[in-house]
VEXDREN-2710 file (C-alpha; in Angstrom, 1 decimal):
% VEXDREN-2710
k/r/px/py/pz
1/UNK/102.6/76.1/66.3
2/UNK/100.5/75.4/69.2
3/UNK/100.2/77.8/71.8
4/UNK/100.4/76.8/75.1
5/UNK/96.6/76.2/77.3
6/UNK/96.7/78.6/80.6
7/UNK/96.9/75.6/82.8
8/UNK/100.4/74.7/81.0
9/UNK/101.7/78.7/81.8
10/UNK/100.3/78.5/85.4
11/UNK/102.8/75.2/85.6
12/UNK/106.3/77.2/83.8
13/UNK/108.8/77.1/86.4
14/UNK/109.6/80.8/87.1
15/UNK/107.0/82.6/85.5
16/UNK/106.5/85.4/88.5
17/UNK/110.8/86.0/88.0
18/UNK/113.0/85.6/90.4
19/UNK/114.1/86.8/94.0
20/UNK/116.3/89.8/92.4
21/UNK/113.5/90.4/89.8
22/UNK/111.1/91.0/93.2
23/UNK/112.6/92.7/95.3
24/UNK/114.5/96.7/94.5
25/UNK/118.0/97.1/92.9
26/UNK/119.2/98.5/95.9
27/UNK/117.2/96.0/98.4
28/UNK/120.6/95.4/100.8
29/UNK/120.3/100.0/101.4
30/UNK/115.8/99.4/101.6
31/UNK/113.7/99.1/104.7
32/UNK/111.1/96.2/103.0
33/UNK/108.0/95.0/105.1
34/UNK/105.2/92.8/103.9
35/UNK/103.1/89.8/104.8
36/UNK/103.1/86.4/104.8
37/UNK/100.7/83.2/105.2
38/UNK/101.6/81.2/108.5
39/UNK/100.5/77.8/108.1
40/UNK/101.0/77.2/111.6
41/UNK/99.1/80.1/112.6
42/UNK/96.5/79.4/110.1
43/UNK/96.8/83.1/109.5
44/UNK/98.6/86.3/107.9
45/UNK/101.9/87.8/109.8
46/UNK/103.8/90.9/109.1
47/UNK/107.3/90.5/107.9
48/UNK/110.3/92.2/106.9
49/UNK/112.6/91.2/104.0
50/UNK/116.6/91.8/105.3
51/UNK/119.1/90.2/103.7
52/UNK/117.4/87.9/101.1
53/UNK/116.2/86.5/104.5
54/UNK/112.3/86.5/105.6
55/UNK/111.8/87.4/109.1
56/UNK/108.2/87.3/110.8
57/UNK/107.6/90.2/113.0
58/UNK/103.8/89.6/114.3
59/UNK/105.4/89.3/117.8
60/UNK/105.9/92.6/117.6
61/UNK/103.4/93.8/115.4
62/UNK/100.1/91.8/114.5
63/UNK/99.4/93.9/111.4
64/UNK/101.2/95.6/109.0
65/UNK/99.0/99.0/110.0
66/UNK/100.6/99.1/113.1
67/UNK/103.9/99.1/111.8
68/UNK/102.9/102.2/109.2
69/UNK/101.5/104.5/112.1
70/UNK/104.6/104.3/114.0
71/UNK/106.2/107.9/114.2
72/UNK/109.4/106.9/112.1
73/UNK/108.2/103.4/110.4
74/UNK/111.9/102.0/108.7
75/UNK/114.0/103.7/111.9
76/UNK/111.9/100.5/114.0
77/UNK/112.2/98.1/111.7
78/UNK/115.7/98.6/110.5
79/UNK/116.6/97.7/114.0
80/UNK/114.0/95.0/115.2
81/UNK/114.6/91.1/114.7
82/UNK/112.1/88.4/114.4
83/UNK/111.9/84.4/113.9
84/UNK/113.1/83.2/110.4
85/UNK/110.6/82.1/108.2
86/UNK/112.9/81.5/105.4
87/UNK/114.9/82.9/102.5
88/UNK/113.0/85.0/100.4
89/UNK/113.6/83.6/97.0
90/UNK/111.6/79.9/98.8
91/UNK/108.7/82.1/99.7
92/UNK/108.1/83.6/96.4
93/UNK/108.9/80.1/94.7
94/UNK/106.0/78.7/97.3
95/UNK/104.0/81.9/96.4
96/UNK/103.7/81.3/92.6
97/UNK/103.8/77.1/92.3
98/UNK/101.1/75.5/90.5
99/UNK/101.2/73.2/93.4
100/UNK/101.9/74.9/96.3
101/UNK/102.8/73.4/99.4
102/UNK/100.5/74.6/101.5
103/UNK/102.4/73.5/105.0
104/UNK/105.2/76.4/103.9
105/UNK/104.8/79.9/103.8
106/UNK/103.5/82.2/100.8
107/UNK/103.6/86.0/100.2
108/UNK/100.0/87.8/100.1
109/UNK/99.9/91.7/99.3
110/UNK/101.7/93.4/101.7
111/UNK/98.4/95.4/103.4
112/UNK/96.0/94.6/105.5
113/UNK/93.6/97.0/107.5
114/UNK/94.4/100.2/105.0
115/UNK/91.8/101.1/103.0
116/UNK/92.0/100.4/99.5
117/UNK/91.7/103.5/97.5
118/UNK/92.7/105.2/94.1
119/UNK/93.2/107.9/92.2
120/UNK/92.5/108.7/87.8
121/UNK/92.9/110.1/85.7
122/UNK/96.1/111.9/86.9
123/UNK/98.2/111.5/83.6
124/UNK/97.2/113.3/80.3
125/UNK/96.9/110.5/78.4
126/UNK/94.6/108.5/80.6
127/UNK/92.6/111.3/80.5
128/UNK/92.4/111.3/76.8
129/UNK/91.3/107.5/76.8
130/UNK/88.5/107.9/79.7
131/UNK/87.4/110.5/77.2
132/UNK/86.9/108.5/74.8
133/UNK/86.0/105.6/76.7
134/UNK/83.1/107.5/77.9
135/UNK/81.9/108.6/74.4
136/UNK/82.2/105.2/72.8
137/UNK/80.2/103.2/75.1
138/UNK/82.4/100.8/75.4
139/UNK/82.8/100.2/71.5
140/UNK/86.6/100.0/70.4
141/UNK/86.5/100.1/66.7
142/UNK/84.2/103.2/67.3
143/UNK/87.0/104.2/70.2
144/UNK/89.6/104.2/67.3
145/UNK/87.9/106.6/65.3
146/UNK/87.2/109.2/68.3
147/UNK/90.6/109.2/69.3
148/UNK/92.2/110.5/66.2
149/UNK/89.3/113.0/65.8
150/UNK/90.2/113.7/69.9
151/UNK/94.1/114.1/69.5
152/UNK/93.7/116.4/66.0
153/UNK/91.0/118.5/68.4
154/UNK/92.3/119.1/71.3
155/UNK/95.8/117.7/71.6
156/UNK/97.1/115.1/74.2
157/UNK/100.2/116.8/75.5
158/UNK/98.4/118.3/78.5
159/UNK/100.7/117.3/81.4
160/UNK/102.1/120.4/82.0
161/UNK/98.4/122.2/82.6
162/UNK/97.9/122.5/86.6
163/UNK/94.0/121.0/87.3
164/UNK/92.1/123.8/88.9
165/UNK/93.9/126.4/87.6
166/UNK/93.3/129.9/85.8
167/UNK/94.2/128.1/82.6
168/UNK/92.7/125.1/83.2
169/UNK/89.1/126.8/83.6
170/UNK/90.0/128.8/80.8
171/UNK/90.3/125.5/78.4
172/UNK/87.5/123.9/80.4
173/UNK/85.8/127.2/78.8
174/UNK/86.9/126.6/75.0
175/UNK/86.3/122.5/75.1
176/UNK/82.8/123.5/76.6
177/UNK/82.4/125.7/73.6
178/UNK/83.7/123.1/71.4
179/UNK/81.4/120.1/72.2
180/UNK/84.0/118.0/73.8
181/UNK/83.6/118.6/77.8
182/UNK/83.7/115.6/79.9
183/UNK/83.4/114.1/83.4
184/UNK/87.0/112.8/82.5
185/UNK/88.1/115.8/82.0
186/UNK/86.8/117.7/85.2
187/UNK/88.5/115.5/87.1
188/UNK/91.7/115.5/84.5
189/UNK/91.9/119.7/85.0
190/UNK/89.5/120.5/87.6
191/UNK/89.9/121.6/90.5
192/UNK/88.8/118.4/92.3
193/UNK/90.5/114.8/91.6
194/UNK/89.1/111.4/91.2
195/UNK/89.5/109.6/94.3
196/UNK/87.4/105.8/94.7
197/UNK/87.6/102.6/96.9
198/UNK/89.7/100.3/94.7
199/UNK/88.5/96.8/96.8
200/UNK/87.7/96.1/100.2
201/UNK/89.9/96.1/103.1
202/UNK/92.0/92.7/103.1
203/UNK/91.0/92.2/99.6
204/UNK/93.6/92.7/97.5
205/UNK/96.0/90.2/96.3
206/UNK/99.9/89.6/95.8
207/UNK/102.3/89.3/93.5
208/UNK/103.0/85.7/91.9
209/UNK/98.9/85.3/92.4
210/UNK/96.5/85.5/89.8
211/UNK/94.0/88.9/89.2
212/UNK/91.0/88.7/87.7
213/UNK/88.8/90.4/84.9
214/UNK/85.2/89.6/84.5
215/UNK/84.3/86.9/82.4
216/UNK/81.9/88.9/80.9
217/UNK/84.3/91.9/80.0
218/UNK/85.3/92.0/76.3
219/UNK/87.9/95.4/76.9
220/UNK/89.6/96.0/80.0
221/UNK/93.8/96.1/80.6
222/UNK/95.6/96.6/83.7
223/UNK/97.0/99.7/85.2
224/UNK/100.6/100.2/86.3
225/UNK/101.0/102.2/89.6
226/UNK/102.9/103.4/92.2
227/UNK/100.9/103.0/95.6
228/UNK/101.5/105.2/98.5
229/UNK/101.4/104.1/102.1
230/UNK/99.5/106.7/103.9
231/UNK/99.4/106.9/107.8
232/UNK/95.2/107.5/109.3
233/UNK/97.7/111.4/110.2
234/UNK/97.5/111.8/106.4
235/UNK/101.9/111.6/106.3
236/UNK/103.2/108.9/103.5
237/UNK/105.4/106.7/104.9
238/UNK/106.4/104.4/102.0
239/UNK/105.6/102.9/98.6
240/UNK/104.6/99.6/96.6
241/UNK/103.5/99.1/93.2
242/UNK/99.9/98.5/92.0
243/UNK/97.8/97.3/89.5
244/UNK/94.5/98.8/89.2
245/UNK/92.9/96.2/86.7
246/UNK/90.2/98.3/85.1
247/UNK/87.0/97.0/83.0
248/UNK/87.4/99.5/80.0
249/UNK/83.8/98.6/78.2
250/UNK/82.0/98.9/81.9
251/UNK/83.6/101.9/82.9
252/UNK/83.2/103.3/79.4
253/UNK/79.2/102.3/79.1
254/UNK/78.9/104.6/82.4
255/UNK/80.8/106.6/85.0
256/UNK/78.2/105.3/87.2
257/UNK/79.8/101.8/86.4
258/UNK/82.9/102.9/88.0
259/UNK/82.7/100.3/91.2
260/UNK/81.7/97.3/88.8
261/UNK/84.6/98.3/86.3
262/UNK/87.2/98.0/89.5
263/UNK/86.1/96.0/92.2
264/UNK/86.0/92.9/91.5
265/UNK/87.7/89.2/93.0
266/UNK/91.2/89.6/92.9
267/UNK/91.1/93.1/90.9
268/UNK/93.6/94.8/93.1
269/UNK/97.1/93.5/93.4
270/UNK/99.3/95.4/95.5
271/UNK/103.4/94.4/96.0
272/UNK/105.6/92.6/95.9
273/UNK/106.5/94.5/99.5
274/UNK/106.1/98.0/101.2
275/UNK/109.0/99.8/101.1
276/UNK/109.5/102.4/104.0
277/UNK/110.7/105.9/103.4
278/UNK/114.4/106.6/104.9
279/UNK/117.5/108.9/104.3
280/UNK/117.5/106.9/100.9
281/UNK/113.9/106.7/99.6
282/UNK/111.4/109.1/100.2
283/UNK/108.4/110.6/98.2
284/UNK/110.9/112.9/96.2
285/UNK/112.5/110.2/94.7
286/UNK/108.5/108.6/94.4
287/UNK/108.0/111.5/92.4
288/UNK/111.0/110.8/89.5
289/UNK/110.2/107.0/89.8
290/UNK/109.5/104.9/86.0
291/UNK/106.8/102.3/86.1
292/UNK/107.8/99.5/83.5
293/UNK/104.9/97.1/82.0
294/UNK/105.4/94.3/80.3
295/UNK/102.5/91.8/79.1
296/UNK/103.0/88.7/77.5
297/UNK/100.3/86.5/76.3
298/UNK/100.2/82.6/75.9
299/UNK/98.8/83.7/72.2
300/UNK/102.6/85.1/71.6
301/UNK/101.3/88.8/71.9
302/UNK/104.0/90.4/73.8
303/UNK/102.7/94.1/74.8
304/UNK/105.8/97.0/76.9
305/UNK/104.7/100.5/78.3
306/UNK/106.4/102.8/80.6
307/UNK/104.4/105.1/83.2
308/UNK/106.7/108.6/84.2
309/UNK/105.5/109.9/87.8
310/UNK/107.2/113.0/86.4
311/UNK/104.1/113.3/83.9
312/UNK/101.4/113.2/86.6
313/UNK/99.1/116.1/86.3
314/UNK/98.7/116.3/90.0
315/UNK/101.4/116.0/93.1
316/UNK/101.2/112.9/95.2
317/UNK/100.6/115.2/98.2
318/UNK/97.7/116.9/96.8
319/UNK/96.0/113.5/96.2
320/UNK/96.7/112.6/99.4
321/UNK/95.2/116.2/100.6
322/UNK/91.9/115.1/98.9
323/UNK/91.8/111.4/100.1
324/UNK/92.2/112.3/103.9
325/UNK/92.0/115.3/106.3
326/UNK/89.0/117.0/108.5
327/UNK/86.8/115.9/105.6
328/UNK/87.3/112.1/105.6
329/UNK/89.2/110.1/108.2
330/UNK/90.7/106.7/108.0
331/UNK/91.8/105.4/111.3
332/UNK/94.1/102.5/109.8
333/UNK/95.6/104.6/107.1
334/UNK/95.1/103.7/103.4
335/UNK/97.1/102.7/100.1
336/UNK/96.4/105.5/97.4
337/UNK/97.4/104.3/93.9
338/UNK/98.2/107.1/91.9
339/UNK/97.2/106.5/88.5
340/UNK/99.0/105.7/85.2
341/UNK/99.4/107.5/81.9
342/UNK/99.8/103.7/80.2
343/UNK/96.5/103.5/78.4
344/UNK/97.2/100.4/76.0
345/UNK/96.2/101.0/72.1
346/UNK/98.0/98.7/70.4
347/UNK/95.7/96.4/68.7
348/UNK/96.2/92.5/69.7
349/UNK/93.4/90.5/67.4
350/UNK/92.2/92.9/65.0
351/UNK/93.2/96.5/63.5
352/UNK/91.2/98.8/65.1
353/UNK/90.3/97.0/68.2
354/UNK/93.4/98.1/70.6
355/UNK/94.4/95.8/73.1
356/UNK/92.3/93.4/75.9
357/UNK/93.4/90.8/78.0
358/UNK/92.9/87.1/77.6
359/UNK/93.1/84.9/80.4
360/UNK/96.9/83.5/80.9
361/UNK/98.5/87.0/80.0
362/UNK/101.4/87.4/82.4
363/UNK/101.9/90.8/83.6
364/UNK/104.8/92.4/85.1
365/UNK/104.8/95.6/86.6
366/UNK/108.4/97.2/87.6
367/UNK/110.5/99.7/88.7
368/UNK/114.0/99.5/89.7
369/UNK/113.6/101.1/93.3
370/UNK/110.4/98.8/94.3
371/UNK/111.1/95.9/92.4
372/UNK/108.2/94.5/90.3
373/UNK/104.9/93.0/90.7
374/UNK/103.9/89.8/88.5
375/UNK/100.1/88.4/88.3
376/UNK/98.7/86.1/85.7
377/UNK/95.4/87.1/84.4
378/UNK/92.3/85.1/84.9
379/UNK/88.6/85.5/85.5
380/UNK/87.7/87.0/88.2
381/UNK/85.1/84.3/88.6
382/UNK/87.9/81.4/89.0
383/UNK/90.2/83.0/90.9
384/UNK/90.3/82.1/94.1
385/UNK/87.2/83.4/96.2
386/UNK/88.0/86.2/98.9
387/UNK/87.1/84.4/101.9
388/UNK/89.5/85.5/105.0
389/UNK/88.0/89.0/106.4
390/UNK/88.2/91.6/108.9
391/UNK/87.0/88.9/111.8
392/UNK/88.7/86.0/110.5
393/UNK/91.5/88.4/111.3
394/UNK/91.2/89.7/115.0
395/UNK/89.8/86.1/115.2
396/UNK/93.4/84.8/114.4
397/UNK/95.1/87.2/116.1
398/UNK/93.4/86.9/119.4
399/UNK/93.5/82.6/119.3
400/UNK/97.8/83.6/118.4
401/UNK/97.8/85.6/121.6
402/UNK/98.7/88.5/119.6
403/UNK/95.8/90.8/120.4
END
């Protein structure tokens, strides 16, 4: 049987799902901002999702940053009204279409002046794999053979160990001893976390848009997250999900690697929308949250994982402690991705060789309270360049009368 070309996927009706699919179960109780492209305004405008309705709120706010430093974020825009762009369900169709029509609107990631930021190795078993990673160079049939030599060693079930502490240093002690110390595993237990720019400002990308690996990359996989929304004060005031596409033979060759291995053209996808925290969705219930992946390929390979917030090594607040305070500012706030425990094995081609993407895979990335974020994978080098900036953006703004 023939499998279908990537060309013939990128034109399947429906491949990013559906409206429902998109946005939260409970998305008529949610407080749902994002962005939009404005044909007529040549340029981006926030938006918030009510209703299955998109309403354009740029009026009011010019950028999605200004609605996230607002003292109470979802108490504004759960009472503010704005012109109709359209119903949902035909932006997301426009969003995804082979062909779009490029006089209607189209969803793009729902940030735009935060900085882009991240956090790893903040699950056990990620840790476990950077490990590796890091001592095969980048080699996956030799990766294979660490990792059962790894998981007899030392164990993987490590979730429960607080980084920095007491016992931590007191393991950090005995792996020292034993050979197997790692920068992975300082940032896994010690006292200080792995925070790094992700992308650019303005350069991540949507849901129903492609991402990219490098065409040059022969092991990477993508990387299921919860994002927060963090105000320049340092206080979270809402979620998305994330993909942190990761280059696992770059990163693995060298730590020192780390920015080639994760920013790259259309490496960061962020979405489908922000949603705020109110009475009825707020970092505790961030913290019990399930990340869902699910990767099918135009080969047939069909690849599910699940990512448990509950299993993170390290509290959302403390990582947010780390990324901003009197020793780093950010005066337009930031998205922090908070890492994933999925750390794909499963081999695809060959036994022994774990899994890589191949350009085509369709990857959906989900969770019940934030709805779920679908990209198609492709080179980084043809997807679509990064070419609207920082002053293309006050440009627009100022030309809209918005500034």
């Amino acid at each position: 049987m023939t499998q279908p070309s990537t060309d013939e996927l990128a034109d399947e009706a429906g491949w990013f799902g559906t409206a429902a699919d998109a946005l939260p179960h409970d998305a008529a109780d949610s407080v749902l901002i994002g962005r939009i492209w404005d044909p007529a305004a040549e340029g981006p405008s926030p938006v918030v999702v009510r209703d299955g309705q998109v309403l354009d709120i740029s009026a009011e706010f010019p950028t999605v940053r200004d609605i996230c430093e607002l003292p109470e974020p979802a108490a504004v825009v759960s009472g503010l009204d704005g012109r109709h762009v359209g119903r949902f369900e035909d932006v997301l169709a426009n969003t995804g279409a082979a062909d779009r029509d490029r006089t209607r609107p189209w969803l793009l990631a729902p940030v735009d002046l935060q900085a882009l930021k991240a956090a790893g190795v903040t699950f056990a078993v990620s840790m476990i794999e950077r490990v590796i990673e890091e001592r095969a160079r980048g080699d996956m049939a030799l990766a294979a053979d660490i990792r059962r030599r790894m998981v007899a060693g030392i164990g993987a079930d490590l979730h429960k160990l607080s980084p920095g502490s007491a016992e931590a240093a007191r393991l950090k002690s005995l792996l020292v001893a034993e050979g197997v110390w790692s920068q992975y595993l300082e940032v896994g237990i010690g006292p200080d976390a792995e925070i790094f720019t992700k992308g650019q400002i303005l350069s991540a990308v949507g849901t129903a848009a492609p991402v990219g690996v490098l065409a040059a990359s022969t092991w990477n996989n993508p990387e299921p997250e919860v994002a927060l929304i963090v105000q320049s004060s340092g206080r979270i005031v809402g979620a998305t999900l994330g993909n942190d596409v990761n280059l696992r033979d770059v990163e693995g060759r060298s730590a020192l690697l780390l920015p080639m291995a994760k920013d790259n053209n259309a490496s960061c996808a962020l979405g489908p929308l922000i949603r705020l925290f109110d009475e009825r969705f707020d970092l505790e219930r961030v913290r019990g949250l399930t990340v869902r992946l699910d990767i099918e390929g135009v080969d047939g390979f069909r690849l599910e994982g699940v990512s448990e917030m509950a299993r993170m090594s390290r509290d959302p607040e403390e990582l947010v402690r780390q990324l901003i305070g009197p020793h780093h500012q950010y005066p337009d706030g930031a998205v922090l991705m908070l890492g994933t425990m999925f750390a794909p094995i499963q081999d695809r081609d060959h036994p022994g060789e774990g899994f890589t993407h191949k350009p085509g895979d369709v990857v959906r990335i989900g969770s019940p309270m934030l709805g779920t974020l679908v990209n198609r994978v492709r080179h980084a080098e043809d997807c679509a360049p990064w070419d609207f900036g920082v002053r293309d953006l006050m440009g627009n703004l100022v030309r809209r009368g918005l500034l």
